[in-house]
C-alpha positions in Angstrom: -10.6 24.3 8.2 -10.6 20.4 7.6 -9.8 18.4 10.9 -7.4 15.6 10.0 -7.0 12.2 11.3 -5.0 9.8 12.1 -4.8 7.3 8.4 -5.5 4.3 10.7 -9.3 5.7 11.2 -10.3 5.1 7.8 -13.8 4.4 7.4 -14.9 1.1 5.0 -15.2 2.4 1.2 -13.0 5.9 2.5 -10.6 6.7 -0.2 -6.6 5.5 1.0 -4.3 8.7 1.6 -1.1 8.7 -0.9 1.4 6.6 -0.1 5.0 5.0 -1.9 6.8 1.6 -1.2 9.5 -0.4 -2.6 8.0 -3.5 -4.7 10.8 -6.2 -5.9 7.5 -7.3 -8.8 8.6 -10.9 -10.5 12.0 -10.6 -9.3 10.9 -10.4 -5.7 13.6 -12.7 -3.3 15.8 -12.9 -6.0 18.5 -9.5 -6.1 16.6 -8.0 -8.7 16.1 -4.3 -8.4 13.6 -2.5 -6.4 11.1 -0.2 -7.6 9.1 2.7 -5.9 4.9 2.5 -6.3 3.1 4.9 -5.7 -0.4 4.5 -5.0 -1.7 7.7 -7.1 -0.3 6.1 -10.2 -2.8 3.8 -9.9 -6.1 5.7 -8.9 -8.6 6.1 -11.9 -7.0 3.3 -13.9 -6.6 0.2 -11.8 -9.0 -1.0 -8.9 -6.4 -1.5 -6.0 -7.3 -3.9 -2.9 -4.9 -2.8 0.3 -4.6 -6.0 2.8 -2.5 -6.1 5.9 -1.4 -9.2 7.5 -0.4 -8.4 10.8 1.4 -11.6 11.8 2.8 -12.3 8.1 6.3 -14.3 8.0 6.3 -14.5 11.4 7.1 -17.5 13.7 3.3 -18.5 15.5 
């Protein structure tokens, strides 16, 4: 039996578990239609870098 944690324990170089969000792409801010990305889609093809900005578009 595998014990499973929590996704925000990943270790540095730990594979990233599956995940899907909306992406806008070029059109991004401008009405154009959403998309859903999935994460899997790219594994074994692209190299993917995740980065989280915690305090992004937000007043300081």
């Amino acid at each position: 039996m595998t014990t499973r944690r929590p996704v925000w324990k990943l270790a540095v170089g730990e594979e990233a578990p599956d995940f899907e969000l909306h992406g806008t792409g070029d059109s991004a801010g401008k009405g154009g239609p959403q998309k859903r990305i999935r994460l899997s889609s790219y594994r074994g093809n692209k190299n993917v870098v995740l980065v989280f900005y915690p305090a992004a578009f937000t007043p300081v």
